[in-house]
C-alpha positions in Angstrom: 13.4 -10.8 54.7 10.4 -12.5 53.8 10.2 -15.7 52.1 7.8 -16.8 49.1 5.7 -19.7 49.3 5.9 -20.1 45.3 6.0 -18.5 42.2 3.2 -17.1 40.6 2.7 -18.1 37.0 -0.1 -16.1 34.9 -1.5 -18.5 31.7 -3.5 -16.6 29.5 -6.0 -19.3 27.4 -5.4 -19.4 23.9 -7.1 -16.6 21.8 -8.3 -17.1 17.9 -5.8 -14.4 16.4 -7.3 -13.2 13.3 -5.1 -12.8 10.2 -3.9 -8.8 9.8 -4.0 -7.1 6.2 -1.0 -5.8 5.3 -0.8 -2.1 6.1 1.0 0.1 3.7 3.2 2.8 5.8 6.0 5.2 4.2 7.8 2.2 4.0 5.8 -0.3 2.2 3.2 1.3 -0.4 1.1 -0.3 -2.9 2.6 0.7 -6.2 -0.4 0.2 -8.7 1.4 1.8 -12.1 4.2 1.1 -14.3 5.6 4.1 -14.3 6.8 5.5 -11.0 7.7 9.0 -10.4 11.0 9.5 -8.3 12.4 12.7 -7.1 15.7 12.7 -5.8 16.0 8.4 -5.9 12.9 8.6 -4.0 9.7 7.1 -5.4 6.7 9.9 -4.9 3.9 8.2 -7.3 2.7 5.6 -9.5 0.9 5.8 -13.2 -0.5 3.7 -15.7 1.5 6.2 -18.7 4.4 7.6 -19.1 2.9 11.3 -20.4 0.6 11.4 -16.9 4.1 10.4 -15.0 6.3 13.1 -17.2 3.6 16.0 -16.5 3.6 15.5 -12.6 7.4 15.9 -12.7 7.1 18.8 -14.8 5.1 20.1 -12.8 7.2 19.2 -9.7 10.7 20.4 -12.0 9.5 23.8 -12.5 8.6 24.5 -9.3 11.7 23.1 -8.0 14.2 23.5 -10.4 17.5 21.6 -9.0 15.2 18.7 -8.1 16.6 15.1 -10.1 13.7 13.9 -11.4 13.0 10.4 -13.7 10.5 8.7 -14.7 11.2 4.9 -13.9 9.8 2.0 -16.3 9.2 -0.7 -13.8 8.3 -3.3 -16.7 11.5 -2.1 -19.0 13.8 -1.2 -16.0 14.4 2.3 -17.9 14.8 5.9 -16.4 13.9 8.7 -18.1 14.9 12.0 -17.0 12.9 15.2 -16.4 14.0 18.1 -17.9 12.8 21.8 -18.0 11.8 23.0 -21.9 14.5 25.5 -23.2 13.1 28.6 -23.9 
């Protein structure tokens, strides 16, 4: 069995790290509205008024019928829910 004369120790020189941006992933997005659109407890968009938030569900609802869909007031901490028109 051979025998080591010493350890071997790599030292890297210290590097100027530059300062990342924050990436937004699925799991961290940039939510630019007040209202945000959630289907199913899951938050799909963002808008600046409720009527352009209400029309994308409706849109999503009647497509998609048995889908839960509100309209969340980030500001007023209110859900309003999605409903298909009766005919």
């Amino acid at each position: 069995m051979a025998v080591r004369d010493g350890a071997k120790t790599l030292t890297k020189s210290p590097e100027f790290i530059e300062p990342t941006q924050d990436l937004f992933t699925q799991r961290k997005r940039p939510e630019l509205g007040r209202f945000l659109l959630q289907v199913d407890r899951q938050t799909k968009g963002s808008y600046q008024d409720s009527e352009a938030a209400e029309e994308a569900g409706l849109v999503i609802k009647t497509g998609h019928p048995i889908l839960q869909i509100v309209v969340y007031d980030a500001v007023e901490c209110l859900g309003k829910a999605v409903e298909l028109p009766k005919i």
